[in-house]
Backbone as JSON Lines, residues from 0, in Angstrom:
{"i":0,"aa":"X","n":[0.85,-1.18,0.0],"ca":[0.0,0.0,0.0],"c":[0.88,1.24,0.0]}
{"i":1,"aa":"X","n":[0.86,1.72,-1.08],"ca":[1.94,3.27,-1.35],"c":[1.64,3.9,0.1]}
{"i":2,"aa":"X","n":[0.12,4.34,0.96],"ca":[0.08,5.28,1.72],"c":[0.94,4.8,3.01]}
{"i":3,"aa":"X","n":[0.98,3.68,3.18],"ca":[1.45,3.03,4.57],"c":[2.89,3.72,4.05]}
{"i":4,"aa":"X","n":[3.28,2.65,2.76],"ca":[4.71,3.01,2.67],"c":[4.92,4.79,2.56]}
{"i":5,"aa":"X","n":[4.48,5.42,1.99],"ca":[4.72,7.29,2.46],"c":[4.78,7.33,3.99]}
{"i":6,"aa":"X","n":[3.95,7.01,4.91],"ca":[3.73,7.28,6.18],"c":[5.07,6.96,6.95]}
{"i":7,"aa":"X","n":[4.95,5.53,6.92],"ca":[6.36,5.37,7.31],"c":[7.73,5.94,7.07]}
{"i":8,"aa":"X","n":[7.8,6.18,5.88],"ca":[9.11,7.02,5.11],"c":[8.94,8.99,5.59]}
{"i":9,"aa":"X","n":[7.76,9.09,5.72],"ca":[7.25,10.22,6.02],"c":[8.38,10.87,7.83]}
{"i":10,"aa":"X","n":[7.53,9.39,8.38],"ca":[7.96,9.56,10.26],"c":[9.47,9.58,9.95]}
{"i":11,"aa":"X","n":[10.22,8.58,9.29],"ca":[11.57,7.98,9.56],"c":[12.35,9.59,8.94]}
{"i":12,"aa":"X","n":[11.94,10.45,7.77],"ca":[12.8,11.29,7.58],"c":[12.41,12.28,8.7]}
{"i":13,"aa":"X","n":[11.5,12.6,9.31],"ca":[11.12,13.95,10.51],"c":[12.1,13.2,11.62]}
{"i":14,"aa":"X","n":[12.4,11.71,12.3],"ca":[13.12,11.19,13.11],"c":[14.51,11.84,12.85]}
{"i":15,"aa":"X","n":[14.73,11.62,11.76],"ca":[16.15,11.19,11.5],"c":[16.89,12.63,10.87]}
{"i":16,"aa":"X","n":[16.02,13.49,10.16],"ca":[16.57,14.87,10.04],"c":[16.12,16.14,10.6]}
{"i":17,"aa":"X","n":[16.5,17.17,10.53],"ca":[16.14,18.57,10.49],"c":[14.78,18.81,9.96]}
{"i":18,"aa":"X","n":[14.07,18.75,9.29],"ca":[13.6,19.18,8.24],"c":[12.46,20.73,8.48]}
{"i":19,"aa":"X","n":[12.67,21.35,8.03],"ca":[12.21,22.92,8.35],"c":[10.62,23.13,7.39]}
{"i":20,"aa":"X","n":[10.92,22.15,5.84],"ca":[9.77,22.53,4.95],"c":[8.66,21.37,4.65]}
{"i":21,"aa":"X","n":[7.76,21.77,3.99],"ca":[6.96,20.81,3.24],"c":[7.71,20.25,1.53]}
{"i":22,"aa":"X","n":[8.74,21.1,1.34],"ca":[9.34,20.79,-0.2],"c":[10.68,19.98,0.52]}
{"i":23,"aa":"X","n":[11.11,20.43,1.62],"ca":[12.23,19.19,1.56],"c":[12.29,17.84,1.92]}
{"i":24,"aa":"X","n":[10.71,17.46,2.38],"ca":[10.45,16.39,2.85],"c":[9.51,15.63,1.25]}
{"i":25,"aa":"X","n":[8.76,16.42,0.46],"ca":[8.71,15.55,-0.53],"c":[9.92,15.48,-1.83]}
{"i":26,"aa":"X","n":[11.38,16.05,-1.34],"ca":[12.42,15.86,-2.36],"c":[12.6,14.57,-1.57]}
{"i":27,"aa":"X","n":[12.58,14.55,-0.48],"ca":[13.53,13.51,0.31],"c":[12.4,12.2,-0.14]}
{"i":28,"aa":"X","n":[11.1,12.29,-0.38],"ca":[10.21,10.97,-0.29],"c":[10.34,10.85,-2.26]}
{"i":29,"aa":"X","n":[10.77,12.19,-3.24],"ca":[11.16,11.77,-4.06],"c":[12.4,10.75,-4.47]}
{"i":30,"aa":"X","n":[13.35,11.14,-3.24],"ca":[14.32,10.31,-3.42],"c":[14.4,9.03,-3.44]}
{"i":31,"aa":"X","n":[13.36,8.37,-2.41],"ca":[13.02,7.68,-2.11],"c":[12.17,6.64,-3.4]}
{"i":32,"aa":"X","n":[11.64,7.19,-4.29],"ca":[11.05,6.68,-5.62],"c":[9.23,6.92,-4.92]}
{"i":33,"aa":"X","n":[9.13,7.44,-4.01],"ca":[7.44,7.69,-3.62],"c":[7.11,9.42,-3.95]}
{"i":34,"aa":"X","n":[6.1,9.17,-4.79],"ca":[5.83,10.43,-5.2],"c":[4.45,11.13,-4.33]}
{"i":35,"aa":"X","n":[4.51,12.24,-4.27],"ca":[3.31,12.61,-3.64],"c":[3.27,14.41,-3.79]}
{"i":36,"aa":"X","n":[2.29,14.67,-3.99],"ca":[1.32,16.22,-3.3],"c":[1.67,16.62,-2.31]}
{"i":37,"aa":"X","n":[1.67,17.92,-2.53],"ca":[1.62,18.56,-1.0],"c":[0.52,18.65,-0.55]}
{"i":38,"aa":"X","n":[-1.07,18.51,-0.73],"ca":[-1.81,18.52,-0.2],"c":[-2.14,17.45,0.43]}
{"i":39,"aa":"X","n":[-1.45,16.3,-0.4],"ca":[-1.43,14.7,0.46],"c":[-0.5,14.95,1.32]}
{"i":40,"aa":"X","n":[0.76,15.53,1.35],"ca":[1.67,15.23,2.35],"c":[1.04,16.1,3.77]}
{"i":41,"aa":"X","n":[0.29,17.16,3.77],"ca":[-0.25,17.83,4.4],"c":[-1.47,17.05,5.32]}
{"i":42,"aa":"X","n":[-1.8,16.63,4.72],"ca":[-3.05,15.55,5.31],"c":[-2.12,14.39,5.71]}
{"i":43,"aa":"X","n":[-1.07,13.73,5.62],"ca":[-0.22,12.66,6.21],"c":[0.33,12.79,7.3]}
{"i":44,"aa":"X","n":[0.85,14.97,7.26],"ca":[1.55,14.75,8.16],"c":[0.4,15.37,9.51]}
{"i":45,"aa":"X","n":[-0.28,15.55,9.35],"ca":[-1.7,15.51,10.08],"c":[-1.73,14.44,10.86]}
{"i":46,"aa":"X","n":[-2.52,13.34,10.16],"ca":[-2.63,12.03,10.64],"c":[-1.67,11.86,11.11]}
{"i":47,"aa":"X","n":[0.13,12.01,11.15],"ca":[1.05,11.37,12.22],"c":[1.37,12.23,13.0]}
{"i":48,"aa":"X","n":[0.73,13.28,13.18],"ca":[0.19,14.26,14.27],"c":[1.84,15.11,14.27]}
{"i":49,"aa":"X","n":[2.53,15.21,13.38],"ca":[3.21,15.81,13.43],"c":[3.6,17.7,13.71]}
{"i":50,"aa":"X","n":[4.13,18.11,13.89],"ca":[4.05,19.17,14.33],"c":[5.04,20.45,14.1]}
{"i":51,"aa":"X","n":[5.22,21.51,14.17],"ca":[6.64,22.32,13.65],"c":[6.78,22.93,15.29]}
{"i":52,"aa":"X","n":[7.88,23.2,15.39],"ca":[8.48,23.38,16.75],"c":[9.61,24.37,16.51]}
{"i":53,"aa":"X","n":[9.91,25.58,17.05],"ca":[11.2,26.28,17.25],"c":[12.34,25.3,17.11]}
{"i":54,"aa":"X","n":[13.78,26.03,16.06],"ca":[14.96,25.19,15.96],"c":[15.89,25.85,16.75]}
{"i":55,"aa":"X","n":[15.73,26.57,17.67],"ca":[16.55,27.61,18.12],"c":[17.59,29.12,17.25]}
{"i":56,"aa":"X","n":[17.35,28.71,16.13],"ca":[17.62,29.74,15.11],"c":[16.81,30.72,14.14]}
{"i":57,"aa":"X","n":[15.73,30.77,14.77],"ca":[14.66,31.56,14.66],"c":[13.6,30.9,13.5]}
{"i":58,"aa":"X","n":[13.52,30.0,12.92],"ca":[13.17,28.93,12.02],"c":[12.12,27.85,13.19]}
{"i":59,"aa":"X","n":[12.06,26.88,12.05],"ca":[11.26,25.95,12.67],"c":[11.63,24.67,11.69]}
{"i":60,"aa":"X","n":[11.69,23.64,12.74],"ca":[11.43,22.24,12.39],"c":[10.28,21.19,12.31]}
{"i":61,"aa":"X","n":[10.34,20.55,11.44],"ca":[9.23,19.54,11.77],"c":[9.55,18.37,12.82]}
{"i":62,"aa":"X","n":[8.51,17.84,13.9],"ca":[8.54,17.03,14.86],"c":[7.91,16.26,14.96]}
{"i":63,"aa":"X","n":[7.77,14.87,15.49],"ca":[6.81,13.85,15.61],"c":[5.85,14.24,16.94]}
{"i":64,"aa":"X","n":[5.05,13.58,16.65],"ca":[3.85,14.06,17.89],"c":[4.61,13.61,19.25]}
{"i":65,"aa":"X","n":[4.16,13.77,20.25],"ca":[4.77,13.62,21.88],"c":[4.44,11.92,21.98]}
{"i":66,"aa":"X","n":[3.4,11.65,21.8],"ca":[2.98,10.55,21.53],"c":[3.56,9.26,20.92]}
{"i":67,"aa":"X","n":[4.23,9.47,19.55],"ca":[5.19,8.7,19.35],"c":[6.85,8.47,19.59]}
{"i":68,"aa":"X","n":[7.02,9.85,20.28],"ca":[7.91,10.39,20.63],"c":[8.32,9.37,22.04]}
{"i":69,"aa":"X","n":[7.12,9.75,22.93],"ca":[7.12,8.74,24.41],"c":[6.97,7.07,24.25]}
{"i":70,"aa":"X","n":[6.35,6.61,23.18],"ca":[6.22,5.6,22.9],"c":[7.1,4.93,22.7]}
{"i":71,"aa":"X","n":[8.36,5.58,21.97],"ca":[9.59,5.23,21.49],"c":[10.3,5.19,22.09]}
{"i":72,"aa":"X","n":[10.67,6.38,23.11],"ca":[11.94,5.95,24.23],"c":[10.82,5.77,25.61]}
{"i":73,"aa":"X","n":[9.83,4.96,25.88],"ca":[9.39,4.5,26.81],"c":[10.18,3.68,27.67]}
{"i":74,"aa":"X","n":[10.58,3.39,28.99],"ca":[11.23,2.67,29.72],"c":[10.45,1.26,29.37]}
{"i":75,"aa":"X","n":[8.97,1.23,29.41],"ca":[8.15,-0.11,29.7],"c":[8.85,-0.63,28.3]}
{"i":76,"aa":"X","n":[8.98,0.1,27.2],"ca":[9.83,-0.74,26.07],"c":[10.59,-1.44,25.98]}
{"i":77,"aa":"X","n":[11.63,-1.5,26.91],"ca":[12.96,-1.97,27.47],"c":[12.67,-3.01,27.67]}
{"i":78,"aa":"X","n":[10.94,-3.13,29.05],"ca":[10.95,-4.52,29.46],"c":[10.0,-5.43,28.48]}
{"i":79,"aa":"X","n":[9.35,-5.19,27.23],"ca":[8.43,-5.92,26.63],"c":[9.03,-6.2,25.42]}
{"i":80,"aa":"X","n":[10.37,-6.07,25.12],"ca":[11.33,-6.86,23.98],"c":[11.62,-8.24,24.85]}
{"i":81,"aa":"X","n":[12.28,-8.32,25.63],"ca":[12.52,-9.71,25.64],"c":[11.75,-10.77,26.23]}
{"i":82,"aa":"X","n":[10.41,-10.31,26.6],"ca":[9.64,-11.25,26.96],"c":[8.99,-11.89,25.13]}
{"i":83,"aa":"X","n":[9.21,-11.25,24.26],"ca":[8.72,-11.59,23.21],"c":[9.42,-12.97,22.64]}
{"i":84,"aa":"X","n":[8.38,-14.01,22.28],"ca":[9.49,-15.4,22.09],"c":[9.23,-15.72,20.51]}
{"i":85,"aa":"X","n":[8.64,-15.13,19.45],"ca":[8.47,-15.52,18.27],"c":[6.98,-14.7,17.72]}
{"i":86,"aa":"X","n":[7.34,-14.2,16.42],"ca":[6.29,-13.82,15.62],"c":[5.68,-15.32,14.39]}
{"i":87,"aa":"X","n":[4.4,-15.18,14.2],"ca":[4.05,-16.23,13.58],"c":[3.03,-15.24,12.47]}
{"i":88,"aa":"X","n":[3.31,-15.59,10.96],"ca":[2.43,-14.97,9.69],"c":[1.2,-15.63,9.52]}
{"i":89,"aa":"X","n":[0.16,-15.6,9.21],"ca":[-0.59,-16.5,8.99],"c":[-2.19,-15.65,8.26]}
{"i":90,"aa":"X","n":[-2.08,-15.86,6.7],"ca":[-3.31,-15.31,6.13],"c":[-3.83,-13.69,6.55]}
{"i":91,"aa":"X","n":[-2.61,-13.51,6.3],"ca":[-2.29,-11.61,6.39],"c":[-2.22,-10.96,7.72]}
{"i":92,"aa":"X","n":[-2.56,-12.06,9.11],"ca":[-2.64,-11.5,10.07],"c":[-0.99,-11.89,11.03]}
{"i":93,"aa":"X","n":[-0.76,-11.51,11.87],"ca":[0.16,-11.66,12.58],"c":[-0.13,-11.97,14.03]}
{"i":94,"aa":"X","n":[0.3,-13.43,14.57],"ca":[0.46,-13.8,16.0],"c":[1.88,-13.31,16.75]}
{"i":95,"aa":"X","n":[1.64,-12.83,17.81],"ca":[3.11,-12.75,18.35],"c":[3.25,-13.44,19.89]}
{"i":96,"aa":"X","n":[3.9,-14.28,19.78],"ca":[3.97,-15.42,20.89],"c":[5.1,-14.29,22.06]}
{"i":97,"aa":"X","n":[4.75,-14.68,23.73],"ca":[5.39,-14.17,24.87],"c":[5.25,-14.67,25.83]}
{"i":98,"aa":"X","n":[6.14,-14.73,26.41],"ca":[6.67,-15.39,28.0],"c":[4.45,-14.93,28.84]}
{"i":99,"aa":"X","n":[4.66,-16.79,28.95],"ca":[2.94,-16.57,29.84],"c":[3.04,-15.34,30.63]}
{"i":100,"aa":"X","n":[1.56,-14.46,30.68],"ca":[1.41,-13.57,31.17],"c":[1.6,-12.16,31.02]}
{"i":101,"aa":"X","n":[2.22,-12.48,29.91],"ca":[3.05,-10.45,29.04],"c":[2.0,-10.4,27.66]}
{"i":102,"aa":"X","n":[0.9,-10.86,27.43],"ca":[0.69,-11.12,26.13],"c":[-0.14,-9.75,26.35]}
{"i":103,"aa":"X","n":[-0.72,-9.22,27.59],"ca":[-1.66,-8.3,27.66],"c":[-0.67,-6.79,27.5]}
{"i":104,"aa":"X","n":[0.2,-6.5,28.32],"ca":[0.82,-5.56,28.61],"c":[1.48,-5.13,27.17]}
{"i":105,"aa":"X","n":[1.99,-6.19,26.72],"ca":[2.71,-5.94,25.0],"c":[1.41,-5.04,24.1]}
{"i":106,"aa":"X","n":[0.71,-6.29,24.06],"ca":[-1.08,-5.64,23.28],"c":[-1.08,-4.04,24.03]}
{"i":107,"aa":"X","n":[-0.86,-3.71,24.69],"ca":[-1.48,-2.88,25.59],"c":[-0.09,-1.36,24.67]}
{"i":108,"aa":"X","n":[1.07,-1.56,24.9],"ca":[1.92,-0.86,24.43],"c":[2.21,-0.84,22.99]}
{"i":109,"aa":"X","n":[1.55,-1.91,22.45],"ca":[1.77,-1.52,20.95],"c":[0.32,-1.13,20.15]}
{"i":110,"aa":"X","n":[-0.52,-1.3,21.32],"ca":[-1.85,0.0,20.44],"c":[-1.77,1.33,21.29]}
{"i":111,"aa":"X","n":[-1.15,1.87,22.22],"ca":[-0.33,2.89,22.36],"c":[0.19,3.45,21.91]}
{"i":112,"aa":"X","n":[0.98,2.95,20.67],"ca":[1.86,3.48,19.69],"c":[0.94,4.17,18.53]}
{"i":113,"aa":"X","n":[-0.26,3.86,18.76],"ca":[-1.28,4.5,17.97],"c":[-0.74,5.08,16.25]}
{"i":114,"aa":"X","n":[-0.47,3.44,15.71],"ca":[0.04,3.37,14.73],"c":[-0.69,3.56,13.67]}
{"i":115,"aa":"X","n":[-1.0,3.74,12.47],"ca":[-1.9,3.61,11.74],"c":[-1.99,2.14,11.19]}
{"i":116,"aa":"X","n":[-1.03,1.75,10.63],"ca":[-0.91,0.42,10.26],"c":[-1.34,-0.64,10.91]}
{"i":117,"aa":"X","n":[-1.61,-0.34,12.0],"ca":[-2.55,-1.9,12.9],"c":[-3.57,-1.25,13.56]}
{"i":118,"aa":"X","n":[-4.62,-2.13,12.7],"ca":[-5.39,-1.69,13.3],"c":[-6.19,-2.01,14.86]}
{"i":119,"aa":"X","n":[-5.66,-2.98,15.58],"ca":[-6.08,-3.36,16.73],"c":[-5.1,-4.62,17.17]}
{"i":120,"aa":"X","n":[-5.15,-4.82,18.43],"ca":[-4.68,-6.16,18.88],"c":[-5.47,-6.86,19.65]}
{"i":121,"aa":"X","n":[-5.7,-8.49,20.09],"ca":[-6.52,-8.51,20.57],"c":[-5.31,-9.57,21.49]}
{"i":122,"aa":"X","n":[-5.45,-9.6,22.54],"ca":[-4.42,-10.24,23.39],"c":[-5.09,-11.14,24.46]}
{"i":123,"aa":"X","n":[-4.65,-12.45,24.39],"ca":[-4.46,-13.88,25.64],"c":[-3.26,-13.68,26.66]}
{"i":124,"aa":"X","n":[-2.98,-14.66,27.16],"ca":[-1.95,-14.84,28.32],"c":[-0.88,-14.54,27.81]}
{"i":125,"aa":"X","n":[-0.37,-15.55,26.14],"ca":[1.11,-15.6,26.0],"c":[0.6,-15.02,24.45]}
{"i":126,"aa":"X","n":[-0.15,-14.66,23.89],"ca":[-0.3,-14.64,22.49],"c":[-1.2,-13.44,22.08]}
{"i":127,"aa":"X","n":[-0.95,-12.56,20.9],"ca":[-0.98,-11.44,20.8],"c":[-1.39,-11.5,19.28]}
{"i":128,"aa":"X","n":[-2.63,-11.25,18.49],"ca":[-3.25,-11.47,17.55],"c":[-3.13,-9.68,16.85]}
{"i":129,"aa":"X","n":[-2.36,-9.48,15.99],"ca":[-1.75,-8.41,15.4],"c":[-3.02,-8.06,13.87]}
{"i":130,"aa":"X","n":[-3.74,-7.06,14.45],"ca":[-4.44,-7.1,12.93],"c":[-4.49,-5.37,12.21]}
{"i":131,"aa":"X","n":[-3.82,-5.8,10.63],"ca":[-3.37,-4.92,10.03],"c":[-4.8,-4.54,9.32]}
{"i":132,"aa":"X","n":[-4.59,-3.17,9.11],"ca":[-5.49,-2.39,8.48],"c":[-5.33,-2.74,6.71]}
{"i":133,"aa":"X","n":[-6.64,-2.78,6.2],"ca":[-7.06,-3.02,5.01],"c":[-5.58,-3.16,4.46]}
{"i":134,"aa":"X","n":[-5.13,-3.61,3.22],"ca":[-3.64,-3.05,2.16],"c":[-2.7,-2.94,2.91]}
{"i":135,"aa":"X","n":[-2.73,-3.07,4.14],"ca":[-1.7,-2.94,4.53],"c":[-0.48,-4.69,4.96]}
{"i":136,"aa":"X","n":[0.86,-4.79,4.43],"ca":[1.22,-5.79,4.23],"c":[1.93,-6.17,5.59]}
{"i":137,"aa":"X","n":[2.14,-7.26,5.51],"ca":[2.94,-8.17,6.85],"c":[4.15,-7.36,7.05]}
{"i":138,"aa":"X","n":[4.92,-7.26,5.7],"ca":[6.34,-6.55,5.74],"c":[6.11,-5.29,6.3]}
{"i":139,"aa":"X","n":[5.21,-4.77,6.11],"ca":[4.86,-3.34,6.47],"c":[4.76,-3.3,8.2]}
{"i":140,"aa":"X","n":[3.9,-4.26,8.39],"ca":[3.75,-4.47,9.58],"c":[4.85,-4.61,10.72]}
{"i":141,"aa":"X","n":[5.46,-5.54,10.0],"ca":[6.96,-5.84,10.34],"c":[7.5,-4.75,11.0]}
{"i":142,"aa":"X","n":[7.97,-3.54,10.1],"ca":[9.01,-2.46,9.57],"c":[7.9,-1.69,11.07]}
{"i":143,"aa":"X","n":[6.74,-1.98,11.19],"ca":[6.44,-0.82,12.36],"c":[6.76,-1.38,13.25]}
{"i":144,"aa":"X","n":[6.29,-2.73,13.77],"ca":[6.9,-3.33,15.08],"c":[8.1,-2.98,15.22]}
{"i":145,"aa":"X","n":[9.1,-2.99,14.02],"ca":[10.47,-2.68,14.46],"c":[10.52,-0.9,15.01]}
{"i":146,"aa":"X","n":[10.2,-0.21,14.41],"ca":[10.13,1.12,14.75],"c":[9.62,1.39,16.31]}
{"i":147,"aa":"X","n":[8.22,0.83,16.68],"ca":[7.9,0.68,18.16],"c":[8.24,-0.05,18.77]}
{"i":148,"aa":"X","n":[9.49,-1.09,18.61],"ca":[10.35,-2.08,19.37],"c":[11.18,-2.52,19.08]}
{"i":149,"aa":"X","n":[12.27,-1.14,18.48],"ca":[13.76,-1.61,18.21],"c":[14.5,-2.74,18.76]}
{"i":150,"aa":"X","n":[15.07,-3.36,18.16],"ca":[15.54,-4.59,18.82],"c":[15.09,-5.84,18.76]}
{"i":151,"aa":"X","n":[13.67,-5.79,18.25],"ca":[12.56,-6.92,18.29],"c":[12.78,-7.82,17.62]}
{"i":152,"aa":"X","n":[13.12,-7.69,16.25],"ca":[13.69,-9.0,15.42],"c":[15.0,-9.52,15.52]}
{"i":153,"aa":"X","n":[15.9,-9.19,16.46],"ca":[16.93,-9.48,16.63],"c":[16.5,-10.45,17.86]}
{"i":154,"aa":"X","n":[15.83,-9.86,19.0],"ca":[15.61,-10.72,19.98],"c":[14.57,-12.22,19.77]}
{"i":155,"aa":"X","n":[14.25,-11.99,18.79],"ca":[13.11,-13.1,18.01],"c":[13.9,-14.06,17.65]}
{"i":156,"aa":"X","n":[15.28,-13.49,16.89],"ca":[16.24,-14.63,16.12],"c":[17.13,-15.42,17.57]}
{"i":157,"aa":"X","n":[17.34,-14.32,18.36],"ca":[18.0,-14.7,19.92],"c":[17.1,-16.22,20.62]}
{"i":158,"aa":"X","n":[15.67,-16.14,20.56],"ca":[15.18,-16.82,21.17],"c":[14.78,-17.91,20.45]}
{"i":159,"aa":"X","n":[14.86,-17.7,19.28],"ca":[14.56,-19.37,18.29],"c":[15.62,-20.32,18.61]}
């Protein structure tokens, strides 16, 4: 789904640079081979609640909402990577298996992240039922878990 993939590419360049305009963020998503409007990018960067903020040089930057901001360097993050013991694919949806008893608290922090790309979780004891919004793909899915739980597929390969 092009929009997931803009969104994502959208957050990762406001993370990762400066960016002051609406034209240097669709050169940068040109670079990228995703084309888009400024009236779409305007409405995107809406929806990821993004925001412009003082750069200390009398200018302004673009920022991610507080929201994904806290989500990301959350302490509880720290502790809900390694209780995670395996992701499982299955007919577009995603299971994510965890140490009995974390299956709620995980569910609980990754619809927190108030992602667009998933649209809900529905969570048991050890197991965590991941469901993606319409077009939107597993890989995609993937690429956000990693974003709201750096480290996650590394600790997945750790525990197989």
């Amino acid at each position: 789904m092009q929009k997931t993939k803009r969104l994502l590419a959208i957050e990762k360049i406001i993370a990762e640079e400066h960016i002051s305009t609406q034209e240097e963020i669709l050169k940068r998503l040109r670079e990228q081979g995703i084309s888009c409007t400024q009236a779409t990018l305007s409405r995107n960067l809406r929806q990821l609640g993004v925001g412009r903020n003082p750069n200390g040089n009398g200018g302004y930057m673009y920022s991610l909402s507080e929201n994904i901001r806290s989500t990301a360097n959350s302490p509880l993050k720290l502790s809900i990577v390694p209780v995670i013991t395996g992701i499982v694919e299955a007919k577009g949806l995603m299971v994510i298996r965890t140490i009995p008893g974390n299956a709620s608290n995980t569910a609980f922090f990754i619809d927190g992240a108030g992602r667009y790309e998933i649209a809900g979780t529905i969570a048991g004891d050890d197991t965590i039922l991941v469901i993606p919004r319409d077009g939107v793909t597993l890989q995609q899915i993937h690429t956000c878990l990693e974003i709201i739980l750096p480290g996650l597929h590394e600790q997945i390969k750790k525990a197989r």
